[in-house]
C-alpha positions in Angstrom: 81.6 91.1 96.0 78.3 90.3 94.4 75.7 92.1 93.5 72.2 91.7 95.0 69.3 93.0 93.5 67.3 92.2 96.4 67.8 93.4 100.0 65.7 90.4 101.5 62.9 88.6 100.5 60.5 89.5 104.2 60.3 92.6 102.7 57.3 92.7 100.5 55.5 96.4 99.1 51.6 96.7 99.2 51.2 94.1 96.2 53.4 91.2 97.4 56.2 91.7 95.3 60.1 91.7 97.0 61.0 95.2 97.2 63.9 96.4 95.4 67.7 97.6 97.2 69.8 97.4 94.7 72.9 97.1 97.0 76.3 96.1 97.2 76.9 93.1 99.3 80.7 92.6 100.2 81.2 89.0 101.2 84.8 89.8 103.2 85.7 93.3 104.8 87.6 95.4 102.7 91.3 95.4 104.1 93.4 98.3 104.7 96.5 97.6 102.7 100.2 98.1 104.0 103.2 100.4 101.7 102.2 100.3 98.1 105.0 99.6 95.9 105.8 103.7 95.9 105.5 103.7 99.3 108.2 100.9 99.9 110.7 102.7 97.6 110.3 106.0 99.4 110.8 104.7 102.7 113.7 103.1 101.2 115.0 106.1 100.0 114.1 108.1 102.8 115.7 105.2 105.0 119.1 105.6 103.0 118.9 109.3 103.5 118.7 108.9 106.9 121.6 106.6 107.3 124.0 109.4 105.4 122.7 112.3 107.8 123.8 109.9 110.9 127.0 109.3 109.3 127.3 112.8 107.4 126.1 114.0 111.4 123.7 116.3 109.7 120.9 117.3 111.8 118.1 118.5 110.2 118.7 115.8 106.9 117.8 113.1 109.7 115.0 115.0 111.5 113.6 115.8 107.7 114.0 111.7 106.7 112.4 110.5 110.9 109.1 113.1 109.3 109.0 111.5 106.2 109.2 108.1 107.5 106.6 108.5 110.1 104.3 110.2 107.4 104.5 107.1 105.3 103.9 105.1 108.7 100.6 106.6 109.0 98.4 104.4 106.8 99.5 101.6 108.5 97.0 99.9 110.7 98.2 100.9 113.7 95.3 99.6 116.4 91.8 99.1 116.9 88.9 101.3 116.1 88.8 105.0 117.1 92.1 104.7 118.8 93.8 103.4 115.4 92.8 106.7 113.7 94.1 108.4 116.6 97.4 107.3 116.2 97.4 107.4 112.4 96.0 111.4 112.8 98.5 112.2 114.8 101.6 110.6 113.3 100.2 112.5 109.9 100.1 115.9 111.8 103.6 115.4 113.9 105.2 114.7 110.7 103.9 117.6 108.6 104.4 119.7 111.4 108.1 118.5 111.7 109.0 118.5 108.0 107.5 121.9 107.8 109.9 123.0 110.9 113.0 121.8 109.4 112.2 123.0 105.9 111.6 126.6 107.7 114.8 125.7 110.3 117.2 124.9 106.5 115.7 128.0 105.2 116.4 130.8 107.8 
C-alpha cells in the first residue's frame, strides 16, 4: 500500500496545476483471512466437545458443538461474490438460531 498524493496527472484545475486526491492506492486486494489463531483453538475445542457428546450420546452437547462450529465456518470464504455472502449470512443465522434452540431446549 502506497500512498498517492495525486489521483492522475490528466486531471488539471482552472490554473494547470494536478489536482489533489489524496487517496489510498492498494497495490494487491486485501484478502479475506481464514481461523485466526482463537478461532483454530475454539474449533478445536468445540471439535473435542463434540467427539465426547457422540461418545457420551448426548444430544443437545453435539447439536450445541455442529452451531458452534458452523458459526466459526462463516468467515470462511465460501464462494464467489453475492452468493459467498449468502452462504456465510446464512450459516451465521442457522447457527445462532440453533445454539439459541438448544440453549432454550437444556433450559426447559
Amino acid at each position: 500500500m502506497r500512498y498517492r498524493w495525486f489521483a492522475k496527472d490528466e486531471e488539471k484545475d482552472d490554473f494547470g496545476e494536478p489536482v489533489s486526491r489524496a487517496l489510498w492506492d492498494r497495490d494487491e486486494p486485501e484478502e479475506k483471512g481464514g481461523l485466526t489463531r482463537g478461532g483454530k483453538a475454539g474449533a478445536f475445542f468445540a471439535f473435542a466437545a463434540m467427539c465426547y457428546a457422540l461418545w457420551a450420546e448426548d444430544l443437545q452437547l453435539f447439536l450445541f458443538c455442529m452451531a458452534v462450529m458452523l458459526y466459526l465456518l462463516h468467515p470462511l470464504p465460501l464462494g464467489q461474490g453475492g452468493q459467498g455472502k449468502l452462504l456465510s449470512n446464512f450459516l451465521r443465522g442457522f447457527s445462532l438460531a440453533l445454539g439459541w434452540g438448544i440453549l432454550i431446549w437444556v433450559l426447559l
